[in-house]
N, C-alpha and C positions, 0 to 999 in steps of 0.2 A: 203772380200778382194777386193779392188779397184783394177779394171788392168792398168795396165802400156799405156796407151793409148798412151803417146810421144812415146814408140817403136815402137808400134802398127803401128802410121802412116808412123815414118821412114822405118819401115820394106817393108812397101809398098809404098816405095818413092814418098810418100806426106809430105809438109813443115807439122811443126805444129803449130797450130794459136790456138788464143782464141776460136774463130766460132766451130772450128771442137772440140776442146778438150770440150766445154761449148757441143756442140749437143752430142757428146759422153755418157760423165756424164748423159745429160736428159734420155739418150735410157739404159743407164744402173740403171739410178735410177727409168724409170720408161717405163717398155720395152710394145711391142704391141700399141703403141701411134702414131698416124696419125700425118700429117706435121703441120698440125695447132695446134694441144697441143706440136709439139717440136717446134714452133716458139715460141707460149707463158712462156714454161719452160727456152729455152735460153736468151730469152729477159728480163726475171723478173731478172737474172744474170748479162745481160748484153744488155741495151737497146740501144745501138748503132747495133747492129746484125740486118742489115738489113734482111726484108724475101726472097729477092732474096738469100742471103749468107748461110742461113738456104735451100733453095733447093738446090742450087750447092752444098753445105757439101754434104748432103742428096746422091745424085748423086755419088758425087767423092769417098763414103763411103762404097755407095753398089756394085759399079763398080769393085773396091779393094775388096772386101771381109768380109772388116771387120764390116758392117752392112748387116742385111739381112731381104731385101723386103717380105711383106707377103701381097696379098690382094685377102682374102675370096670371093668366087663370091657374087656379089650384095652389097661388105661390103667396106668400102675407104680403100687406101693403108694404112697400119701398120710397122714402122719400130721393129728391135730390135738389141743388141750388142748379142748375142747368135747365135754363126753361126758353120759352119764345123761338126756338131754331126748328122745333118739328123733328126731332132726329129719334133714333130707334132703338131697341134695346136686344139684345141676344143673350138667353139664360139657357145655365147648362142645369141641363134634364137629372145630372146624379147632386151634384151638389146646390143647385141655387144659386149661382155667382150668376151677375148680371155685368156687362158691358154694353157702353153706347157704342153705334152704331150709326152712322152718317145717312143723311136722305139715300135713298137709292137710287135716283134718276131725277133731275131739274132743280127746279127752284120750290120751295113748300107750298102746297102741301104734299111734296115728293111723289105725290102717284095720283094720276089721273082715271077716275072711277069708268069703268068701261060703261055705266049707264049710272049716270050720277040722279037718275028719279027727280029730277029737278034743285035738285040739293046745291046751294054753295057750298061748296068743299073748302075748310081752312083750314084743317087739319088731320090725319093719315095716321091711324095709330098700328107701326107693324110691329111684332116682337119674333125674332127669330130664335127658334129651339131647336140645341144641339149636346155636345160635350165638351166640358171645356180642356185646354191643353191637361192641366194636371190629372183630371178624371179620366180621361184619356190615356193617361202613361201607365197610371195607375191599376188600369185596367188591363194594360197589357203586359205588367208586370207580376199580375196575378196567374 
């Protein structure tokens, strides 16, 4: 099921334009994806989008809420349309493929800080690093 993406921005009183609804689609058709594969996805749609208009989306998207920034240490920034849940990402160490990952214990912000310094905690940011299946076969086929 496709989301409503025209609410989406109204709700969070942004106009809606080609640019934003086109970068949207790319991040939900194809989420964990760095600013230059979602220039390349908007533009094979719609080759007037310039790449400055592709950053400022980008920007105007995560600011609102309704895209959410990810970027692994050592790894380029990653967008995706999967935000509010608190949930996790695991990247593989040869190639950079990333997968969500579900809370790991309760309700969010999924982990309970063994000395929270007085902090409300709302949210848990964990990234798991390993190899993913292909890197893996691959490796054992070498």
């Amino acid at each position: 099921m496709t989301p409503d993406y025209e609410a989406q921005l109204r709700a969070a009183s942004l106009r809606v334009t080609r640019p934003r609804l086109a970068v949207l689609t790319a991040l939900h058709e194809n989420p964990h994806v760095d600013t230059d594969t979602v220039i390349q996805l908007v533009r094979a749609g719609h080759p007037a989008v310039s790449h400055q208009a592709v950053y400022d989306v980008l920007r105007a998207l995560t600011e609102v809420g309704i895209v959410r920034r990810i970027q692994p240490a050592g790894a380029t920034a990653r967008y995706e349309t999967r935000v509010g849940d608190n949930h996790h990402h695991i990247v593989c160490r040869s190639c950079g493929a990333i997968a969500d990952v579900e809370c790991a214990v309760g309700h969010a912000p999924c982990l309970t800080a063994s000395d929270n310094h007085g902090f409300v905690v709302d949210e848990a940011e964990v990234v798991y690093w390993g190899t993913c299946p292909d890197c893996a076969a691959a490796s054992i086929s070498h």
